[in-house]
Every structure is written in C-alpha cells, then in structure tokens.
VMD Tcl script that builds the backbone (N, CA, C; Angstrom):
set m [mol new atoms 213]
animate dup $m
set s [atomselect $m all]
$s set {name element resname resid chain x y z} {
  {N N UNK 1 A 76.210 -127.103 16.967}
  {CA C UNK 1 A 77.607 -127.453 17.092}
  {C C UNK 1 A 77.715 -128.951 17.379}
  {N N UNK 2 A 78.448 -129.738 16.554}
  {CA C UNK 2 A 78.680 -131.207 16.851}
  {C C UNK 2 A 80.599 -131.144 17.338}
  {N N UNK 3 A 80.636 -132.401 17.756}
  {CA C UNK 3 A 82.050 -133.088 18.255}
  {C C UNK 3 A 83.046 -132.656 17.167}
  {N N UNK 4 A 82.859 -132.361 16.235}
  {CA C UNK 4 A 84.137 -131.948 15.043}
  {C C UNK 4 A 84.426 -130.154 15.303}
  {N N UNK 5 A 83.187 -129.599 16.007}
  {CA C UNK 5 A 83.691 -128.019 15.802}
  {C C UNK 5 A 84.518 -128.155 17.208}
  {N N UNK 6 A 84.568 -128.419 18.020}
  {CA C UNK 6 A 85.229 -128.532 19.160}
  {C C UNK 6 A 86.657 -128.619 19.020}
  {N N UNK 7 A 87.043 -130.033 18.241}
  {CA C UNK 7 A 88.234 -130.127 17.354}
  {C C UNK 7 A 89.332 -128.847 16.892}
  {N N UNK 8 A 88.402 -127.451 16.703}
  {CA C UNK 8 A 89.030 -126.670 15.558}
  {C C UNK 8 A 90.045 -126.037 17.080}
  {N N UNK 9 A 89.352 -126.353 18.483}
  {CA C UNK 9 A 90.170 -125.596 18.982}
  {C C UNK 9 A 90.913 -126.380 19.952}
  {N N UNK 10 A 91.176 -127.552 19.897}
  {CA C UNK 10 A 92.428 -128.660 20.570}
  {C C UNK 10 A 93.368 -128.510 20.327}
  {N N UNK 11 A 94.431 -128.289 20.828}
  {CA C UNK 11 A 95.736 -128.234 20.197}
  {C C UNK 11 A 96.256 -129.648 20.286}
  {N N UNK 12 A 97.648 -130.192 19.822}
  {CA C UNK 12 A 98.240 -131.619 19.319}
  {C C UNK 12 A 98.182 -132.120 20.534}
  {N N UNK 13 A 98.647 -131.012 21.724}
  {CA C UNK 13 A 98.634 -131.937 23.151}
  {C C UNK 13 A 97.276 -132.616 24.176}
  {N N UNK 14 A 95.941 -131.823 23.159}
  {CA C UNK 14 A 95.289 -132.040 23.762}
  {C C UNK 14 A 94.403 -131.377 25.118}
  {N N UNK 15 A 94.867 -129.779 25.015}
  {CA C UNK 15 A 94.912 -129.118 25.060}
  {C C UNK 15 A 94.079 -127.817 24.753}
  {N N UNK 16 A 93.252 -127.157 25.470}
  {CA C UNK 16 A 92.287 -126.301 24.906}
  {C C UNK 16 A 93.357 -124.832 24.167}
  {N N UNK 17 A 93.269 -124.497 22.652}
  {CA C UNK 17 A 93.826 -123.657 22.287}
  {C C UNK 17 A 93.147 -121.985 22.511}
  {N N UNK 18 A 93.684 -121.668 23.739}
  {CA C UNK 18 A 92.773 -120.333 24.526}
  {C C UNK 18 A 93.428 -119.248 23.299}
  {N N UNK 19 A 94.223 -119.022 22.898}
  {CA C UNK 19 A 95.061 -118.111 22.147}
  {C C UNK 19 A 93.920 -118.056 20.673}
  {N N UNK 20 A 94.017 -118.960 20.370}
  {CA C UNK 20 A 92.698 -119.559 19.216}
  {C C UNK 20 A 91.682 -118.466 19.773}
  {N N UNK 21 A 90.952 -118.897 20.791}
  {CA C UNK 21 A 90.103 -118.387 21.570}
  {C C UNK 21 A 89.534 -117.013 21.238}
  {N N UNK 22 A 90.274 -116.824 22.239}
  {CA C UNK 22 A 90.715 -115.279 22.443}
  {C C UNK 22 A 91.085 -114.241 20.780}
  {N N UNK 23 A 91.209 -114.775 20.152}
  {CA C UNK 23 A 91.537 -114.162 18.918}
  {C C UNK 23 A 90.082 -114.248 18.505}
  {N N UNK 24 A 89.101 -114.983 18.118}
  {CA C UNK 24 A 88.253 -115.107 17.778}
  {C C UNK 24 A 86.969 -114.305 18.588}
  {N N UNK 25 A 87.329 -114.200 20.364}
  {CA C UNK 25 A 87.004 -113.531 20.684}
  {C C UNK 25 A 86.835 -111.561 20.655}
  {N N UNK 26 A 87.848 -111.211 20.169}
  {CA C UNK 26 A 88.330 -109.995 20.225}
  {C C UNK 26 A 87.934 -109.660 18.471}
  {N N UNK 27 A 87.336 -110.707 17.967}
  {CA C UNK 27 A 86.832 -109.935 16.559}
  {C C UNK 27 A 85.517 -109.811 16.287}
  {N N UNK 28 A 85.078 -109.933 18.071}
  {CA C UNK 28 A 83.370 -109.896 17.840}
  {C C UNK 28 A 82.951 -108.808 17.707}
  {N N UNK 29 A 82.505 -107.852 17.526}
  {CA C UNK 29 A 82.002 -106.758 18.020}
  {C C UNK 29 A 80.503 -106.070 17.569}
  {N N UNK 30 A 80.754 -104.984 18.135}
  {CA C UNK 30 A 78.897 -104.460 17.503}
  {C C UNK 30 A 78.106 -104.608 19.047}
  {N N UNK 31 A 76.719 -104.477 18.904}
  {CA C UNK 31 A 75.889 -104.122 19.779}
  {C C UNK 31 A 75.891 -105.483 21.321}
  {N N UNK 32 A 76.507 -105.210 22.090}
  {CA C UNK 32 A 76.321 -105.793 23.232}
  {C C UNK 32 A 77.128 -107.233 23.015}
  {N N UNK 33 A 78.339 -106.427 22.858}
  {CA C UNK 33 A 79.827 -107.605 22.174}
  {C C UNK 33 A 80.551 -107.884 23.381}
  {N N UNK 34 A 80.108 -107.351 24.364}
  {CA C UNK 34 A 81.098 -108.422 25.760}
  {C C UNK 34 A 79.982 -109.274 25.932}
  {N N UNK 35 A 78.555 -109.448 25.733}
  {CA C UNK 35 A 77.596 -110.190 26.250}
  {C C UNK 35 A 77.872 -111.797 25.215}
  {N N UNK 36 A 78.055 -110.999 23.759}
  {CA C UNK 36 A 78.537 -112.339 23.247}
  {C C UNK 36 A 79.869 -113.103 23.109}
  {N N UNK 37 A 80.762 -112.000 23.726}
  {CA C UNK 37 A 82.240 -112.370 23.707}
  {C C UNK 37 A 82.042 -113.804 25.314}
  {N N UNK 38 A 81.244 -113.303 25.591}
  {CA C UNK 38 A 81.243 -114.286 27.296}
  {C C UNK 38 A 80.483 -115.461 26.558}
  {N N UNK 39 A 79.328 -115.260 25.889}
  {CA C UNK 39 A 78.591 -116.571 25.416}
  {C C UNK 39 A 79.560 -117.356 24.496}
  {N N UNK 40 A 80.496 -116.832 23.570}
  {CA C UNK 40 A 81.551 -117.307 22.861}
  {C C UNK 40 A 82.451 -118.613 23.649}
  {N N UNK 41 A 83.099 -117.816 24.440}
  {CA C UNK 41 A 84.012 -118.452 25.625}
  {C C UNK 41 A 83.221 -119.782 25.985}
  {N N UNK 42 A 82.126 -119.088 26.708}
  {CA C UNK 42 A 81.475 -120.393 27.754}
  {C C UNK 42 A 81.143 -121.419 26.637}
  {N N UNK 43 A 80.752 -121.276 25.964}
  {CA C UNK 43 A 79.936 -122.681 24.798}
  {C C UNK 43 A 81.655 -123.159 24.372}
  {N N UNK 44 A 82.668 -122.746 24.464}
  {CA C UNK 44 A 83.954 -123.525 23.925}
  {C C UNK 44 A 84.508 -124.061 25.351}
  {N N UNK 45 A 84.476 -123.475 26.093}
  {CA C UNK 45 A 85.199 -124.266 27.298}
  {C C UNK 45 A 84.059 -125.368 27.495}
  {N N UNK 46 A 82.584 -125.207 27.595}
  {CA C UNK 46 A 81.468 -125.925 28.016}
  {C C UNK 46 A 82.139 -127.512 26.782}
  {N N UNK 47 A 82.030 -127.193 25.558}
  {CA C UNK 47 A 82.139 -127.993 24.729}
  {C C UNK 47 A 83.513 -128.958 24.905}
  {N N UNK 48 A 84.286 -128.208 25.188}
  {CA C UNK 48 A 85.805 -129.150 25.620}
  {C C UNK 48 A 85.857 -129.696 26.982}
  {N N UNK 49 A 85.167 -129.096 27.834}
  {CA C UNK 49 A 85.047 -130.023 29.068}
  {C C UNK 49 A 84.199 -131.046 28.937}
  {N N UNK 50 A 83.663 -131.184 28.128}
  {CA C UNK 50 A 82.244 -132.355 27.928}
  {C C UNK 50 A 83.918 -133.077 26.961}
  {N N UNK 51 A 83.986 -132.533 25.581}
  {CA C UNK 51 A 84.998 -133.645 24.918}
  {C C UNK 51 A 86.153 -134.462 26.001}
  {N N UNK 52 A 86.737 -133.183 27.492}
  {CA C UNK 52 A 87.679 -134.153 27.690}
  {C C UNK 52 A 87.114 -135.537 28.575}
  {N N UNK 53 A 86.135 -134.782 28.828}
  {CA C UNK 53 A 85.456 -135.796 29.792}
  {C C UNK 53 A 85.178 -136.981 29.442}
  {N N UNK 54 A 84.710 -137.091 27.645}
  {CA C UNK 54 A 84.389 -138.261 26.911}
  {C C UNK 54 A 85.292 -138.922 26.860}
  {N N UNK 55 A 86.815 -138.318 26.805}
  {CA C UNK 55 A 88.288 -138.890 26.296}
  {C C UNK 55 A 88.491 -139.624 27.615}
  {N N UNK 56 A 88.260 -139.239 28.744}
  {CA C UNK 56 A 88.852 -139.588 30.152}
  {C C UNK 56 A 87.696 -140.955 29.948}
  {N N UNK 57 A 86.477 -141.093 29.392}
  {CA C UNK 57 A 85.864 -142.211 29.646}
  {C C UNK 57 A 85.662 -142.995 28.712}
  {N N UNK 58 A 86.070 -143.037 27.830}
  {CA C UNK 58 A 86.546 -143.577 26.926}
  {C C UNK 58 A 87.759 -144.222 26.996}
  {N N UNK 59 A 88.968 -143.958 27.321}
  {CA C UNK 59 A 89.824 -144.424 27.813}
  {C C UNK 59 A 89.629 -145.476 29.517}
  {N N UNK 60 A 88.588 -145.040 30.362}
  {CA C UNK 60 A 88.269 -145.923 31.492}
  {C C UNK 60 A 87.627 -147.254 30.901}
  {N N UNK 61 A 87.248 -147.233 29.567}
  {CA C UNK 61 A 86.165 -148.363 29.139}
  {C C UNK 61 A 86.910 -148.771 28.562}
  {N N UNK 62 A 87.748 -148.960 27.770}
  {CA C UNK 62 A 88.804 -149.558 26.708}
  {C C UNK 62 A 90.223 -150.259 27.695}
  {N N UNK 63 A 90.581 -149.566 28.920}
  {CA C UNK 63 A 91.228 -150.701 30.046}
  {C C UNK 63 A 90.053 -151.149 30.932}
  {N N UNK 64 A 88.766 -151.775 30.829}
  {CA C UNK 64 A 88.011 -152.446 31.677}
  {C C UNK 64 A 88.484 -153.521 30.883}
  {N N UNK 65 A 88.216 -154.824 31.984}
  {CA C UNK 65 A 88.282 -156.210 31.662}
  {C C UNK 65 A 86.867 -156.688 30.913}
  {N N UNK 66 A 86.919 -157.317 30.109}
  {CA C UNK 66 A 85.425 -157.643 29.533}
  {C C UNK 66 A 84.942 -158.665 30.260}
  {N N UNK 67 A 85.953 -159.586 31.042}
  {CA C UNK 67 A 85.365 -160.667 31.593}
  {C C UNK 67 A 84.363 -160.162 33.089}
  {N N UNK 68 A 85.059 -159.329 33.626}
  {CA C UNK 68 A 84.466 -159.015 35.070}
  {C C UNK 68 A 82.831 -158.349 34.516}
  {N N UNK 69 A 82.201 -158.849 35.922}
  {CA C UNK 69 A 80.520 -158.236 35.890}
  {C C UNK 69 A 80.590 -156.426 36.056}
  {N N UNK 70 A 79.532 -156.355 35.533}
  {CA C UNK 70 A 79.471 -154.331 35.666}
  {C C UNK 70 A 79.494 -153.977 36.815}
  {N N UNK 71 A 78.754 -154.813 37.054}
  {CA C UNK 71 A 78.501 -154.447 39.179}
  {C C UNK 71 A 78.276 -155.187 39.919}
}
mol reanalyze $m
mol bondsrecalc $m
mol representation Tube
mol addrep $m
C-alpha cells in the first residue's frame, strides 16, 4: 500500500471516510472474517493517521522561517 491508496478513503474535508470503511468492511467474509474485518480497519486508520500526521508536518515546515537556525 503506498500514499495514493490512503487517498481512496479521505473525504473533501479531509476527513477519514468511515462509511467508505465500513462498507468495505461488511463485504469481507468467509473463514475467520472478523479477524480480517479488524486487520482491514486497523491498516486504514494506521495509514491515515500516519497521512494526517504528514499533512500536520508538512504544513509546520512550509510556515518555518528559512532564515532562523534549526536549533
């Protein structure tokens, strides 16, 4: 999974689309389908908390001053 599949489930606001989710969740099924319905979930929330996290620092680096020292 790269930074673009993450994408499929952002909504415009930026926003994790759980409804998305959850739909995708509930069409898993077959042999030991809550074990992968949970691995489903966690690798999309895991993946969007890492993206918002990039956005939140990404945005901290783009208002730094270029003139001031790092540390």
């Amino acid at each position: 999974m790269n930074n673009t599949y993450i994408t499929n489930y952002i909504k415009d606001d930026g926003k994790l689309d759980y409804q998305k989710l959850y739909s995708e969740m509930a069409e898993i099924t077959g042999f030991m389908k809550e074990k992968k319905q949970k691995q489903h979930y966690d690798n999309v929330v895991d993946l969007y908390n890492t993206w918002k996290k990039g956005q939140e620092l990404y945005a901290q680096g783009s208002e730094a001053d270029p003139s001031e020292t790092p540390f």
